[in-house]
C-alpha positions in Angstrom: 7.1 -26.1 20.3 10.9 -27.6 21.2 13.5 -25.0 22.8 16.4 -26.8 22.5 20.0 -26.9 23.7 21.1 -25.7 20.4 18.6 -22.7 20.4 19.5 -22.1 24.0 22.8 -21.8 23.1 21.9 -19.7 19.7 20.3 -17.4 21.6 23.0 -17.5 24.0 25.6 -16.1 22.0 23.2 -13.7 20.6 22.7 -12.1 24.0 26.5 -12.1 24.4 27.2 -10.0 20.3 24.5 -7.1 22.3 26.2 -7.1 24.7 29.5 -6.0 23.0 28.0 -3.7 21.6 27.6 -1.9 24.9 24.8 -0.2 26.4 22.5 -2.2 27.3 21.6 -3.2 30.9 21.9 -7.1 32.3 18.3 -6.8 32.9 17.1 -6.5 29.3 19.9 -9.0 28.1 18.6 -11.6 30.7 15.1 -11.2 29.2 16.2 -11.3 25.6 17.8 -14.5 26.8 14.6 -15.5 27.9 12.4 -15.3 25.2 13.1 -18.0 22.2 12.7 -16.2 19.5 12.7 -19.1 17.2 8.9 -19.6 18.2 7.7 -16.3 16.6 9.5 -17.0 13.2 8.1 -18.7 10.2 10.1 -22.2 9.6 11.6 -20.8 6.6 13.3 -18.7 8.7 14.2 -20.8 11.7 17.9 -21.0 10.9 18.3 -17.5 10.8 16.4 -17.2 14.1 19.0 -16.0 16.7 21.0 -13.9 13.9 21.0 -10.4 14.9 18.8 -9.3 11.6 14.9 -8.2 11.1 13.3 -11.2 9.1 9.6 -10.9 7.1 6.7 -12.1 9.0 2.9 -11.8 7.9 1.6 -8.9 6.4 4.4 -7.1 4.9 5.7 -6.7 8.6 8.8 -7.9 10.2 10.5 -9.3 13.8 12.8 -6.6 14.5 16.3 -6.8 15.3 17.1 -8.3 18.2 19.5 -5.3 18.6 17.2 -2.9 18.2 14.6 -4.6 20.7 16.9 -4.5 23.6 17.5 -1.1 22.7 14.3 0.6 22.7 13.6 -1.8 25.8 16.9 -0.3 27.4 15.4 3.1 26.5 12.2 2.6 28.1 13.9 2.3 31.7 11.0 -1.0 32.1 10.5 -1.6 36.1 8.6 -4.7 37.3 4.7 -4.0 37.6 5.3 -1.1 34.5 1.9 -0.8 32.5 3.5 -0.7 29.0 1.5 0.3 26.1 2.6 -0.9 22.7 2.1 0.5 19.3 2.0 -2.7 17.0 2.1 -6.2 18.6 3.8 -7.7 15.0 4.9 -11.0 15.7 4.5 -10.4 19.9 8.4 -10.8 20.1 8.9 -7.4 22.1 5.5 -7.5 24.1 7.2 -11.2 25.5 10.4 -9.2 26.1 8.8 -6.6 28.0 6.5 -9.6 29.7 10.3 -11.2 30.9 10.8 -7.6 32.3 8.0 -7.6 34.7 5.4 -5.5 32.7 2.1 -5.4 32.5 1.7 -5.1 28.6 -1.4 -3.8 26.7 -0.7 -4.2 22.9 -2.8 -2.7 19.6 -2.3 -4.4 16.5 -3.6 -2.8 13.1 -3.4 -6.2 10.8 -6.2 -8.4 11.5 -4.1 -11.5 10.8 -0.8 -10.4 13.1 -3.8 -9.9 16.1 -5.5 -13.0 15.1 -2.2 -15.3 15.4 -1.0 -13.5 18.0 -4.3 -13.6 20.3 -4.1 -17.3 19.7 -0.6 -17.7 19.8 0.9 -15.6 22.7 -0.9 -17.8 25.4 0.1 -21.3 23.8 3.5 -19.7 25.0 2.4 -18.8 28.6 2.9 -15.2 27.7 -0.1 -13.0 28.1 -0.1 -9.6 26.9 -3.9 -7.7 26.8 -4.0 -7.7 22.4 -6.2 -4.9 20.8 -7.0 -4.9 17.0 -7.6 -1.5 16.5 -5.6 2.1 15.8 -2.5 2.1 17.2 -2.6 6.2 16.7 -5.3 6.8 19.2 -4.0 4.5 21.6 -6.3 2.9 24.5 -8.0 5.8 25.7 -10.2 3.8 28.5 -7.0 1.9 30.2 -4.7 5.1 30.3 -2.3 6.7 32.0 0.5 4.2 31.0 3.7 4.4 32.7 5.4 4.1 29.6 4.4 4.0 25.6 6.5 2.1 23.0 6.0 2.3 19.5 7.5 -0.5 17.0 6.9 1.0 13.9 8.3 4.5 11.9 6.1 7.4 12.9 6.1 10.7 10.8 5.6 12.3 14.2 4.3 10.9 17.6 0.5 11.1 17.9 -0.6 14.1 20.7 -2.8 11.2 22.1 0.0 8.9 22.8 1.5 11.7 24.8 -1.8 12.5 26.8 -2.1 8.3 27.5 1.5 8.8 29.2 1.2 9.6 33.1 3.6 12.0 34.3 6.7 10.6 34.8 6.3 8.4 32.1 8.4 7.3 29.1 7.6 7.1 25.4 9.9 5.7 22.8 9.5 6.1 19.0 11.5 5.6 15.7 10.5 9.2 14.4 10.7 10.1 10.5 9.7 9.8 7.2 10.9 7.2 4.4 13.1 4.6 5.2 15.4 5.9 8.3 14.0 6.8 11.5 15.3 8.4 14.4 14.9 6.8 17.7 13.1 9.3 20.4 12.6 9.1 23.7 9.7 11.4 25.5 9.7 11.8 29.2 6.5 13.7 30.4 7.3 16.3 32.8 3.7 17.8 33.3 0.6 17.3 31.8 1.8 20.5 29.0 5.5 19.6 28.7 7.7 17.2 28.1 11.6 16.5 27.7 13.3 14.8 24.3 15.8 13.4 23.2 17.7 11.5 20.0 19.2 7.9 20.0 20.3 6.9 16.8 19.0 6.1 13.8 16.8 2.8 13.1 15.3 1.2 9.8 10.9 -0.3 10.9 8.0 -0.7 8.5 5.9 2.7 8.6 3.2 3.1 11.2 -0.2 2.9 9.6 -2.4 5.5 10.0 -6.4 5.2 10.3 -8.2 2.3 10.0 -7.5 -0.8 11.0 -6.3 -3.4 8.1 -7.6 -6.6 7.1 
């Protein structure tokens, strides 16, 4: 796959339009800058790559805004060595993000095709994220504690095992809420009991799935 001066400079200005928007530190921008996102798109969809919009990918499921990735990044507080687990590789788009970032990231993807393309995929781009095909609600019991969780789908509340996979210190971040809007929370985990959270705005994602694994 090409990344060209024009996408370069695509994905140039598109780290410039976040960054007006304010908020968000040189260190995510610098990776968002890193990662062409152009490679995780289907061609349809190439023109539209470095747009700041969510565009369809397999399965009924989307890339997210790049907007909204630098903001749940941002929210995160991602230091270098940071074992991140993600809720819903998708396209692998934010696990590459979070890659640029310094993380060590261990992704679960429910749709059999999105982990198929993306085990195959991901390392064709020299990025290398440990996939799971599994049930992104009971986490990865037998790798925890995770310094921080990040979910990339709408949760009707954040699963108490997601919490326990967190070490203390740690940072979870969720769009949290039914239907179509979803607020974005962030959980830091005080003790192994208690925890502090807070509200970030509100965000449109696909719902999380629940249960089994799809085909």
């Amino acid at each position: 796959m090409i990344d060209s001066f024009r996408h370069k400079g695509l994905r140039k200005k598109l780290v410039e339009k976040i960054r007006s928007r304010k908020g968000i530190s040189e260190k995510v921008l610098s990776a968002i800058g890193a990662v062409p996102r152009h490679f995780f798109m289907d061609s349809t969809f190439l023109d539209f790559a470095y747009e700041d919009n969510a565009f369809p990918i397999a399965a009924g499921q989307t890339i997210s805004q790049p907007y909204t990735v630098a903001f749940q990044t941002e929210l995160l507080d991602v230091e270098k060595g940071d074992k991140i687990l993600e809720i819903g590789t998708g396209s692998g788009y934010q696990a590459c993000v979070l890659i640029e970032m310094g993380a060590k990231v261990f992704s679960i993807e429910r749709q059999k095709v999105l982990f198929n393309k993306g085990k195959e995929f991901l390392p064709s781009i020299n990025y290398n994220p440990k996939l799971f095909y599994g049930d992104g609600y009971k986490g990865l019991p037998a790798f925890a504690p995770f310094d921080k969780v990040l979910i990339t789908a709408g949760a009707d509340s954040i699963p108490q095992a997601l919490i326990d996979q967190l070490k203390i210190g740690g940072v979870l971040v969720a769009p949290v809420g039914q239907r179509d809007v979803q607020i974005m929370t962030k959980i830091v985990k005080t003790s192994e009991t208690d925890y502090e959270k807070s509200k970030h705005g509100t965000f449109r994602f696909v719902p999380l799935l629940k249960d089994k694994a799809g085909d």
